[in-house]
N, C-alpha and C positions, 0 to 999 in steps of 0.2 A: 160545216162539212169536215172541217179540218179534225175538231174534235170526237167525230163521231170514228175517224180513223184511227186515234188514240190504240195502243195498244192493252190492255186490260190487267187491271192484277197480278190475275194470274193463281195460282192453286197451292200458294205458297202455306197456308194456315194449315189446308187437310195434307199436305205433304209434313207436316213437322206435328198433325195428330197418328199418320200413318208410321213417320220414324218412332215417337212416341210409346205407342204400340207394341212395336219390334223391339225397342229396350227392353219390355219389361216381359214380351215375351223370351227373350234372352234369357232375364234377369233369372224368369221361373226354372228353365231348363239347367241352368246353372247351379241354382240351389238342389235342382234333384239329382245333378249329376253327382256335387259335393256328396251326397246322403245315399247316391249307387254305390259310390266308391269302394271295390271291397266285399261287396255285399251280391251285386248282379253286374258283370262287366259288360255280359250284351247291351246292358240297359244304359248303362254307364255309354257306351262308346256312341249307344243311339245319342243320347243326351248330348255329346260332344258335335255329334255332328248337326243334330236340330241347330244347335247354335252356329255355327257354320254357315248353316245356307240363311238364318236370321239374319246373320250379318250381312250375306249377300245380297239380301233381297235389301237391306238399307243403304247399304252401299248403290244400289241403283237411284232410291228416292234421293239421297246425299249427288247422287250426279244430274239427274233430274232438275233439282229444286236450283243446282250453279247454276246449270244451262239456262232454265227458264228465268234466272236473276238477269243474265247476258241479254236477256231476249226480250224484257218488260219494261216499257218504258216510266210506265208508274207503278209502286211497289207498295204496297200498305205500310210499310213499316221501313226504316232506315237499310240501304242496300249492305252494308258494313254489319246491322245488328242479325240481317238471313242469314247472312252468309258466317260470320260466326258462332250462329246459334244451331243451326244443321251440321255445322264440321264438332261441335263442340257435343252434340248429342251424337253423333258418326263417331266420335271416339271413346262414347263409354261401350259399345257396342262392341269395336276395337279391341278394348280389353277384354270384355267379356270371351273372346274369341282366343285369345292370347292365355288368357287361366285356362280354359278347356285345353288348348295346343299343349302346354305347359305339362299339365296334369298324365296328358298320354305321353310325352317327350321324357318328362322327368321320373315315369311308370309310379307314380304315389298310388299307390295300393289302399290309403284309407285316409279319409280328412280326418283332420281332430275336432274337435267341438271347438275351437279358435277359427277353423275355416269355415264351419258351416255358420257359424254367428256373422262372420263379416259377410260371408253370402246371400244370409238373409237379410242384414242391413242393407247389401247392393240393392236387396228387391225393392225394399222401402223404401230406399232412394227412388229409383227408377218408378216408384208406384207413384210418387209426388211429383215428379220431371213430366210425366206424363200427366197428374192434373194441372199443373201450372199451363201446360203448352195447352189443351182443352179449352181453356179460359182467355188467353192469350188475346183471340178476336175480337175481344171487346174489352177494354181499356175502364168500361163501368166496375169490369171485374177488378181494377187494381189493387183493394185492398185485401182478397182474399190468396191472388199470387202473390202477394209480397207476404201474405199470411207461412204459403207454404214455401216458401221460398225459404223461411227460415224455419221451418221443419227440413227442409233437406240440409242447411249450414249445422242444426242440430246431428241429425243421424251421422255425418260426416264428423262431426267433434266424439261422440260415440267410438265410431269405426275404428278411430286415431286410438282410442282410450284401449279396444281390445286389441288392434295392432301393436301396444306397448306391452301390455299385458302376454301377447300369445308372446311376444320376442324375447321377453323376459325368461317365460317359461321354458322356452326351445333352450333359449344359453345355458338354463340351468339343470336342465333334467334327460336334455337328450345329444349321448353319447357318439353317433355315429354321426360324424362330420359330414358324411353323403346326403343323408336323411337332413340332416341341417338347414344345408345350404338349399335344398330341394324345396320346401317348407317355408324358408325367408323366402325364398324365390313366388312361391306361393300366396303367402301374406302379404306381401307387397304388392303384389299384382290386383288382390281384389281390395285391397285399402284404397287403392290407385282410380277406383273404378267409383267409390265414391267421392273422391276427389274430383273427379270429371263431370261427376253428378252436380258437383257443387259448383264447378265452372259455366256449366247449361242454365243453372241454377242463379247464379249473379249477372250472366247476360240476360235472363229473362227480368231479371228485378232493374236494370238498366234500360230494360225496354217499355217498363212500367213506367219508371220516374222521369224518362226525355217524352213521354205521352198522353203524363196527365198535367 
């Protein structure tokens, strides 16, 4: 009797294929906003705010998914690995949100081909965060998220490479200290965002190895 009062699961897997999702639809808007820049501002500022309410609508699954951790008494998976692994995909999301802010804040009138590469590396990140977490529910899948798991430590060592690469070139080629600083502020932001990816990314390969 007792068991059959048990509380349940719970919706924790499709809450973190739904955050999943929302990454990478971020991720796409991001890239085309990078590639509006300059070019179409309507489109541009639509761009900026799609990701906006992206963000919002996962900031609710990210509140959702604590509450129901509060609220379940059995969990599929370790209450410390949800609950890091939603905040930890909740903040590449964050960022994403934070380069659009940036981008109208700081008025960058056009990405350089430095910004649109690391942008599209974000996507590819985000495109594997989200096959990893897809596979997640089942634990038979272990060797192929620990496959991509190190496709995303990949794209991330990438990222790093053209983050050196764009900072090199900004030091050297561009004059207007405004523009500079606006630009590092920039490259940092979305290097940052696969950074995070790789965070999401080593707690899901930790949820792999304490599970098989």
């Amino acid at each position: 009797m007792f068991g059959r009062l048990m509380p349940q699961e719970g919706r924790f897997f499709e809450m973190f294929n739904q955050h999943a999702d929302l990454i990478v639809a971020g991720a796409r808007e991001l890239v085309a906003l990078l590639n509006e820049l300059g070019t179409n501002e309507d489109k541009a500022r639509a761009r900026a705010d799609a990701i906006d309410a992206t963000e919002t609508r996962a900031d609710r699954i990210t509140h959702d998914c604590i509450a129901l951790l509060h609220t379940t008494f059995i969990t599929p998976l370790n209450r410390e690995d949800i609950h890091q692994l939603i905040n930890a995909m909740d903040d590449v999301l964050d960022l994403m949100q934070d380069v659009a802010e940036s981008l109208t804040l700081y008025d960058v009138r056009k990405a350089t081909p430095e910004a649109i590469q690391l942008g599209e590396l974000c996507l590819s990140c985000s495109d594997r965060v989200r096959d990893a977490v897809l596979l997640l529910s089942n634990m038979d899948n272990g060797p192929a998220i620990i496959r991509t798991c190190q496709e995303i430590d990949q794209l991330e060592s990438d990222a790093d490479r053209v983050m050196r690469s764009a900072m090199s070139r900004l030091f050297r080629e561009q004059a207007d200290v405004r523009e500079l600083i606006k630009l590092r502020a920039i490259y940092e932001l979305l290097e940052a965002i696969t950074d995070r990816c790789e965070d999401a990314a080593n707690i899901i390969e930790g949820i792999v190895l304490e599970n098989s």
